[in-house]
C-alpha positions in Angstrom: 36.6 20.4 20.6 38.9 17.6 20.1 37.9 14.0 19.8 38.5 12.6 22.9 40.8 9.7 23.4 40.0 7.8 26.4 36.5 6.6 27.4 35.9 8.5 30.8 36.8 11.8 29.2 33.9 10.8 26.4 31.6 9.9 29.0 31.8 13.3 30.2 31.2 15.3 26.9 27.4 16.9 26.3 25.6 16.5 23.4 26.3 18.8 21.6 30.1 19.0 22.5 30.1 14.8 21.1 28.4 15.7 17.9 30.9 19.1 17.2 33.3 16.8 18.1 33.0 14.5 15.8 31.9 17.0 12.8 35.7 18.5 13.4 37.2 15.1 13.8 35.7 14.1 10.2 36.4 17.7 8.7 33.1 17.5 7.9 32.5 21.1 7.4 35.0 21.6 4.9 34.1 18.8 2.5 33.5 19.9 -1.3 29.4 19.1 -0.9 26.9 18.5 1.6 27.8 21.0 4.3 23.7 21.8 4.4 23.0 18.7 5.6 25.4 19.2 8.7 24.1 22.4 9.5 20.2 20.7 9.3 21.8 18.1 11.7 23.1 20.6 13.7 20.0 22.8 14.1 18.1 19.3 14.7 20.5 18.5 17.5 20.7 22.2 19.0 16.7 22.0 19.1 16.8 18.9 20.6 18.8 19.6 23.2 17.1 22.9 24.5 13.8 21.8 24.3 14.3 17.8 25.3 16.9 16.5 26.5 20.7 16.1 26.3 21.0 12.8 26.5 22.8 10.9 23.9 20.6 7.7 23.6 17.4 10.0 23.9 18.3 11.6 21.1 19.3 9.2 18.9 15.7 7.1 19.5 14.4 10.6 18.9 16.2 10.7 15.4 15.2 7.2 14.2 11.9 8.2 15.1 11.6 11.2 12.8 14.4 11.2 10.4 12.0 10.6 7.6 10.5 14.2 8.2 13.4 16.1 8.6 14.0 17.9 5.9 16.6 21.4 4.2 15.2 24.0 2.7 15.6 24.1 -0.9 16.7 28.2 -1.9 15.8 29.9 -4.6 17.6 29.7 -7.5 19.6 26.6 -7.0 19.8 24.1 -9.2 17.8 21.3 -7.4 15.0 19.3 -7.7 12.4 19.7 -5.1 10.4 16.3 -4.0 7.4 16.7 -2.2 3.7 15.2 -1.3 0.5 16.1 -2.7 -0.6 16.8 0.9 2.3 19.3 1.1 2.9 20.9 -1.8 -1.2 22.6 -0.9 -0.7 26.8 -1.6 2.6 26.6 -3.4 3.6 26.6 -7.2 7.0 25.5 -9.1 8.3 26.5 -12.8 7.8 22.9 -13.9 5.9 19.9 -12.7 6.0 16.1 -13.1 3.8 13.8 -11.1 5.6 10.5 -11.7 3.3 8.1 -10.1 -0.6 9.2 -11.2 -2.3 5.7 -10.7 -4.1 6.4 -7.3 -6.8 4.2 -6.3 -10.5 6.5 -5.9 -11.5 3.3 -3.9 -11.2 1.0 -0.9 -12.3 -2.3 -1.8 -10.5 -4.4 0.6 -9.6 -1.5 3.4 -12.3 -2.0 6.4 -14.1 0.7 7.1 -16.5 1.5 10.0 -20.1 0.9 9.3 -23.6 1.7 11.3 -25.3 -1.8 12.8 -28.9 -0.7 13.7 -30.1 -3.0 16.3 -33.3 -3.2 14.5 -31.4 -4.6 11.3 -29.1 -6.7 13.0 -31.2 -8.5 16.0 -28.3 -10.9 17.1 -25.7 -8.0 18.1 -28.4 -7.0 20.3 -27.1 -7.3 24.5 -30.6 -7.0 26.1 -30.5 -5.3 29.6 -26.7 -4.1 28.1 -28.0 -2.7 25.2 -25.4 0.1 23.5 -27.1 3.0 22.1 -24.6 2.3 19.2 -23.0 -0.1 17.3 -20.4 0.0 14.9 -18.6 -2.8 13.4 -15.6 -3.1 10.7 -16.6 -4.4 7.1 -14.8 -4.6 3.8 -16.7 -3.5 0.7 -16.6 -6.7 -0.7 -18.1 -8.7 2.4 -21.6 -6.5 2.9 -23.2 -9.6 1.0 -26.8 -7.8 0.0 -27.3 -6.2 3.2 -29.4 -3.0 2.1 -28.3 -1.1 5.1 -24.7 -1.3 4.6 -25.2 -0.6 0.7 -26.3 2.5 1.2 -23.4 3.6 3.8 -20.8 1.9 1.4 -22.2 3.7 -1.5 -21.6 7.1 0.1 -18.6 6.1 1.7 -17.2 5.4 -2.3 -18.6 8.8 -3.0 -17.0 10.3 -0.6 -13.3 8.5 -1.4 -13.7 9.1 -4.8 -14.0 12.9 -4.6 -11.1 13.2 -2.0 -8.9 11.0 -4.8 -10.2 14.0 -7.1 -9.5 16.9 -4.9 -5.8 15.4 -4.5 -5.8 15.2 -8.7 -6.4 18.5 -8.8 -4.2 19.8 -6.1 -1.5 18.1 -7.8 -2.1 19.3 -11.4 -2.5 22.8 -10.9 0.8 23.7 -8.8 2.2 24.2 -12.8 3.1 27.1 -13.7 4.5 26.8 -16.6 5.0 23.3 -17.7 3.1 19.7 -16.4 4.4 16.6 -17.3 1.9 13.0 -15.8 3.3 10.0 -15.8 1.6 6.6 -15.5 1.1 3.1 -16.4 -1.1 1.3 -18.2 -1.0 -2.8 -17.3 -0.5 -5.4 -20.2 -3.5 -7.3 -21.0 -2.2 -10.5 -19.2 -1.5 -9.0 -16.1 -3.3 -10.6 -13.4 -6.7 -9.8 -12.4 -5.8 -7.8 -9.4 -3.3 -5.4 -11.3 -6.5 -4.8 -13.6 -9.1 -4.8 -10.7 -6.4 -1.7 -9.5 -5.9 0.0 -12.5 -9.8 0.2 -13.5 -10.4 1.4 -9.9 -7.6 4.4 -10.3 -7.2 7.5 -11.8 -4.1 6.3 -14.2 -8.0 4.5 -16.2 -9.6 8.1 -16.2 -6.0 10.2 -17.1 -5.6 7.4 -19.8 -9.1 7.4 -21.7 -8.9 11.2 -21.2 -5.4 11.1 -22.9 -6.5 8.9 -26.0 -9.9 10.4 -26.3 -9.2 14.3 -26.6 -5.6 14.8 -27.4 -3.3 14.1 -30.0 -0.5 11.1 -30.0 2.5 12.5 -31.1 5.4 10.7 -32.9 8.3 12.7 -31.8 9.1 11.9 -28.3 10.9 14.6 -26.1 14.6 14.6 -25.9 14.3 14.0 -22.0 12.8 10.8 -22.5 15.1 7.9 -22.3 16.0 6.2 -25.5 15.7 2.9 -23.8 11.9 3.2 -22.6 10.6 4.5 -26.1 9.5 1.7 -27.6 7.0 0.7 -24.3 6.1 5.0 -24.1 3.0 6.9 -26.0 3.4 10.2 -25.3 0.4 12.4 -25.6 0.1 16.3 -25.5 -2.6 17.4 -23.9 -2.2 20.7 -24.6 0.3 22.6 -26.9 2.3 25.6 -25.5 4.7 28.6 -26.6 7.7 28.6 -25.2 7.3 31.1 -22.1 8.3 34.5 -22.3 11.0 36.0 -20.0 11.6 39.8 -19.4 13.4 41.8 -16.8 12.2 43.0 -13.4 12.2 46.6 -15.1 9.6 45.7 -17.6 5.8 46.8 -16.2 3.8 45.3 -18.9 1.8 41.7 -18.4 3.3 38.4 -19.9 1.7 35.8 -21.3 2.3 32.3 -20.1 0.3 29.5 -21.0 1.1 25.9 -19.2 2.0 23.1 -21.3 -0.1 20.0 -19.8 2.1 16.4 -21.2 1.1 13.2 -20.1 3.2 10.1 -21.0 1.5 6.6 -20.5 4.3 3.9 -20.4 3.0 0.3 -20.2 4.9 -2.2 -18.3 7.2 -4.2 -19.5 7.6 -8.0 -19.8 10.8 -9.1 -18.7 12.3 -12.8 -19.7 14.9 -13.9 -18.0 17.3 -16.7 -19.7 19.7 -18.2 -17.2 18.9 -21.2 -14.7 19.3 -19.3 -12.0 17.0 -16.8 -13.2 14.3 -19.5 -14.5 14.8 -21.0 -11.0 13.7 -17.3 -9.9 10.8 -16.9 -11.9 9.3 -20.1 -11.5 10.2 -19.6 -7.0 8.1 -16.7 -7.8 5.3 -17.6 -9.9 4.4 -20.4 -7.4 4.5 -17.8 -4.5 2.0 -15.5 -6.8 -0.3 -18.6 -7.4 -0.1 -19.5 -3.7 -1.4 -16.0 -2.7 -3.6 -15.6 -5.6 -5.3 -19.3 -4.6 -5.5 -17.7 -0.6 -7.4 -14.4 -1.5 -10.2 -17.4 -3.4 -10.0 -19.8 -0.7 -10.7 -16.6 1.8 -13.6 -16.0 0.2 -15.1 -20.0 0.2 -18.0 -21.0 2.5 -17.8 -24.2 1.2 -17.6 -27.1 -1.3 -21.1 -26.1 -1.8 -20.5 -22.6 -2.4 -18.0 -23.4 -4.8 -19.8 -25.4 -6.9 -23.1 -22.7 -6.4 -20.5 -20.1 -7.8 -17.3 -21.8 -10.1 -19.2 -20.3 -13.4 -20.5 -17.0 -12.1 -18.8 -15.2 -9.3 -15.3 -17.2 -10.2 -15.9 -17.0 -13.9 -12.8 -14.8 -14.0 -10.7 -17.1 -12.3 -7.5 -18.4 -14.4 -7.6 -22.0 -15.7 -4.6 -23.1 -13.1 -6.5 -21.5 -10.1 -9.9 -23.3 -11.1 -8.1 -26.6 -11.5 -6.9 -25.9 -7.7 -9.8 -25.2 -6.0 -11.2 -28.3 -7.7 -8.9 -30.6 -6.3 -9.5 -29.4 -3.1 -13.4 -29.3 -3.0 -13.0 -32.9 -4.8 -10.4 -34.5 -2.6 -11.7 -36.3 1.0 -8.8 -35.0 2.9 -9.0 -31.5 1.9 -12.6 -30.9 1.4 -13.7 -31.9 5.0 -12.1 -28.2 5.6 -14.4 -27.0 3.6 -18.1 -28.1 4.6 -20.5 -24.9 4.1 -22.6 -25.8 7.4 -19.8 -25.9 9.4 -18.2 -22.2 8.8 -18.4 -20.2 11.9 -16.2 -17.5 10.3 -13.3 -16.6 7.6 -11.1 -14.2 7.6 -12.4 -11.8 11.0 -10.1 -10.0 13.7 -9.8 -11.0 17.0 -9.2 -8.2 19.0 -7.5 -9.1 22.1 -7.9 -6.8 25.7 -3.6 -5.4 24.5 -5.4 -4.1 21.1 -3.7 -6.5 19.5 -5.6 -7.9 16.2 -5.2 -11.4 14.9 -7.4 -12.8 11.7 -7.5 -16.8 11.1 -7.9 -17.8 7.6 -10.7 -20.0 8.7 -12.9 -21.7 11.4 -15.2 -24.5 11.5 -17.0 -26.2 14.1 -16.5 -30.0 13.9 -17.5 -32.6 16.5 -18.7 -29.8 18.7 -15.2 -28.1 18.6 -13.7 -24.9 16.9 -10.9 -25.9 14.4 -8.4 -23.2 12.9 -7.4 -23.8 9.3 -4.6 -21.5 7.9 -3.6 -21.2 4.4 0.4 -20.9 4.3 2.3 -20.5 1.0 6.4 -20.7 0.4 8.6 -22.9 2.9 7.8 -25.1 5.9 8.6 -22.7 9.1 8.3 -23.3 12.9 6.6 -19.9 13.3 3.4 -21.1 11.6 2.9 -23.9 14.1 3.7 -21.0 16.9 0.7 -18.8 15.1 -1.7 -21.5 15.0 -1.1 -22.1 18.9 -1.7 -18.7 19.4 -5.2 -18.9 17.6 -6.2 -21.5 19.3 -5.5 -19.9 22.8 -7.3 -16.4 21.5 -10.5 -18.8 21.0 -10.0 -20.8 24.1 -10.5 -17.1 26.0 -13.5 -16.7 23.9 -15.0 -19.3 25.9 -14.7 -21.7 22.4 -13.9 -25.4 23.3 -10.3 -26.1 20.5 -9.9 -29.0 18.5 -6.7 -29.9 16.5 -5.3 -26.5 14.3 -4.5 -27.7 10.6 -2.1 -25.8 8.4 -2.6 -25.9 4.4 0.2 -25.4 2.3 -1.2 -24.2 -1.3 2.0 -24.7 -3.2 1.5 -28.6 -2.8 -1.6 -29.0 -1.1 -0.4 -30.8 1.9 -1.9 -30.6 5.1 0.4 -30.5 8.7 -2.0 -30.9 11.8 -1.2 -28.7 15.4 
């Protein structure tokens, strides 16, 4: 099929006749490399056609779709790397190995889940004569606040993570045969806290202290490790094996093959960069990270009371920078009036709206008899934030709330803009 060179007579070419058209206009099929991927293509698009549609636009919305799962077989004995899922490597088993990326979480700390609200427990979601036989509501781990009801569910709900995290461990390291190589990473000391928070609620913690604990650090690093990431690389073997024993398909007897288990921990680095430009960069950068680093605290704030109830216990951890910011905002007039503990009506819930669209405000307060919307922003100054705040205040204005006057806080200067 020739390409065609006027519109009207492309107008009038099928699917399949544009896309063979083009493959012979490109002499695609008789390029050096890569001719598997055209015949995937082609079977996607033959497939398509039969069982779909031929229409050129559906099938292009159909390919952006699910281009990420398409996928050519890899044949045996071809020198190629096959790179696959946990989830989908399940029943199947390779010469060699490497999981580059053990550090998993085993919990959900800040996901919501779906918890169990007995009326009897919680009186004030009951609806009278339009009582629900259940109730359910969504809760993060870290918001159940004492309640000995949701404890218990949360407790068996980490359980229950934390032995699918280990079920997908040990999927993972036993599709060796021969040879396993782990890698992970262990965090520098003066990493934030949520980088540590992460890594102690992982497995890279368990695979680490396993590592140190019952195998042997060895000196000699393996020749497939790159001379540039030595010095930041421990390499341990967990297990020492003979090089595996090959012989021909005639051959009846057994062979022995034991699988070499190697785990490498490779800290992360520290980068400095020198130039302006570069310290402009890092210090762009750094005020973003304290921005958002200040919002998850602030998220968590009842109040200027709370604070003060709290700064040496549950904030003990807090960095000295972060401390001396929520300070100046609980001690400050114009900022701490945001921030009055009898006046929180909620931080940080969804608003689900009848589309199934969900929106969360930062914060709401109740002041002069009217709901007010504080949002924490971080970075530049941009229309869009006055837009959101607008939009808040209409989702409560349908909840039957009467609105006051939305406030956005910017943390990188603590300036307030009122909407």
């Amino acid at each position: 099929i020739q390409w065609p060179t006027d519109l009207k007579t492309l107008n009038e070419l099928s699917l399949i006749q544009t896309i063979y058209a083009l493959i012979e206009h490109f002499d695609l099929l008789n390029q050096s490399e890569g001719t598997e991927y055209v015949f995937k293509f082609l079977d996607v698009v033959q497939d398509f056609s039969v069982t779909k549609s031929d229409d050129i636009g559906e099938f292009l919305a159909y390919y952006d779709q699910n281009k990420a799962s398409i996928t050519i077989a890899s044949p045996e004995g071809a020198n190629a790397i096959t790179i696959t899922s946990i989830h989908k490597s399940k029943g199947l088993e390779y010469a060699v190995v490497i999981v580059p990326f053990a550090n998993w979480t085993h919990q959900a700390k800040n996901e919501r889940i779906w918890f169990e609200l007995p009326l009897d427990s919680f009186p004030e979601l009951s609806l009278e004569e339009h009582a629900l036989r259940y109730t359910f509501g969504r809760v993060a781990a870290k918001e159940i606040n004492g309640e000995s009801i949701l404890e218990n569910q949360s407790n068996a709900e980490r359980h229950s993570l934390f032995l699918d995290a280990l079920n997908m461990m040990y999927v993972a390291f036993t599709r060796a045969k021969q040879r396993l190589h782990i890698l992970t990473t262990l965090p520098s000391e003066d990493s934030n806290y949520k980088t540590l928070e992460f890594y102690r609620e992982s497995f890279a913690e368990v695979l680490i202290n396993y590592a140190v604990n019952q195998s042997q650090l060895s000196l000699d690093l393996p020749d497939f490790m790159p001379a540039d990431y030595q010095w930041v690389t421990d390499y341990y073997v967990l297990s020492s094996a003979h090089e595996p024993k090959y012989v021909s398909n005639n051959v009846s007897s057994n062979v022995d093959r034991l699988i070499g288990i190697n785990s490498q921990i490779i800290p992360a680095p520290n980068f400095r960069l020198q130039s302006k430009s570069a310290d402009i960069y890092t210090q762009s950068k750094a005020k973003r990270t304290q921005g958002e680093y200040l919002h998850d605290v602030l998220a968590q704030m009842e109040g200027k009371r709370f604070w003060l109830a709290n700064r040496n216990t549950r904030f003990i951890h807090l960095e000295e920078s972060i401390r001396h910011l929520v300070d100046q905002i609980m001690n400050e007039d114009q900022l701490s009036q945001w921030f009055v503990d009898e006046e929180l009506i909620f931080a940080e819930r969804d608003i689900l709206t009848p589309e199934g669209s969900v929106y969360r405000p930062d914060r709401v307060i109740s002041k002069a008899g009217k709901s007010v919307i504080i949002d924490f922003k971080s970075g530049k100054r941009k229309e869009e934030h006055h837009d959101q705040i607008n939009l808040y205040k209409q989702l409560l204005g349908q909840l039957g709330q009467e609105v006051g006057t939305g406030v956005l806080l910017y943390l990188d200067d603590l300036s307030t803009v009122y909407v």
